[in-house]
Structure formats: structure tokens, C-alpha cells
C-alpha positions, -999 to +999 in steps of 0.1 A: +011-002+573+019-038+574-013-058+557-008-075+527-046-093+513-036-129+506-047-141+470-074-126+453-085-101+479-075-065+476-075-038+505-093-003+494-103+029+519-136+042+511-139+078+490-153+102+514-192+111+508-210+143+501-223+160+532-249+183+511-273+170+492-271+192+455-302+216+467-278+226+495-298+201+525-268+192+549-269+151+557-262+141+590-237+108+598-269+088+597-286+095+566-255+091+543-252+061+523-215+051+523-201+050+488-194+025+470-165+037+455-126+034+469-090+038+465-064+005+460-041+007+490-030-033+487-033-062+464-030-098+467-004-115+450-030-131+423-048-102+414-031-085+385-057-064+369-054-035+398-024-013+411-021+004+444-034+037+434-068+026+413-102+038+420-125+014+419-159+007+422-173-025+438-206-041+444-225-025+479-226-044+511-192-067+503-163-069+518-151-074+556-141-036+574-110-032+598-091-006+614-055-001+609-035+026+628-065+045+634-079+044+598-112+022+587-097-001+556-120-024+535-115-058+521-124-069+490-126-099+471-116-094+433-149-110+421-170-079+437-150-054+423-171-039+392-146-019+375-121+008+375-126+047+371 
């Protein structure tokens, strides 16, 4: 993949989300919520507190979504980024 986030933006893929609820009720594409929680892929030269790799977990509703060879990709500015599990 050739994206690199410029400055303090990082680029994450979303961890995939439950399809059964934990009394055993399958969700349907509609009903999930999407998580909120993702997986480092890139990093902007002036973020140094992440490495590709990291799971983090980041405020909902932030961030601008693309598509990269097929894949759905977020961006993320540093600032909403919570923390790191």
C-alpha cells in the first residue's frame, strides 16, 4: 500500500465486530455499532507515541474513511486517539 498520513494523522483499519449478541441473538449489518477500536497500519512523521502494529482505541464518529486496494482504511488525527490496549 502506498499511503503515508502527513503530520499528526495516523491511518488504522477497524477491528471487526461481534455478530452475536452474548445471549446468542445474531445482529444483522444494520444493527451493529462499528467499534471503536483499530489496528495502526501508518503514522505520520510527527506522531511518535504509536507504532504500526498498536491497537488503539479512539473517540467515536472521528476520522475521514477511504478505500485502499479493496480494503476500508480510517484516518485519524492523533488528538482523538484515547489510548492504546
Amino acid at each position: 500500500m502506498n499511503f503515508k498520513p502527513l503530520g499528526k494523522r495516523v491511518l488504522v483499519q477497524r477491528t471487526e465486530v461481534e455478530e452475536k449478541t452474548a445471549s446468542g441473538i445474531i445482529l444483522v449489518d444494520s444493527a451493529k455499532e462499528k467499534p471503536n477500536t483499530a489496528k495502526v497500519i501508518a503514522i505520520g512523521s510527527e506522531v511518535s507515541e504509536l507504532k504500526e502494529g498498536d491497537i488503539i482505541v479512539f473517540e467515536q464518529f472521528r476520522g475521514t474513511e477511504l478505500s485502499l486496494e479493496g480494503e476500508d482504511y480510517l484516518v485519524l488525527d492523533i488528538e482523538n486517539i484515547i489510548g492504546v490496549m
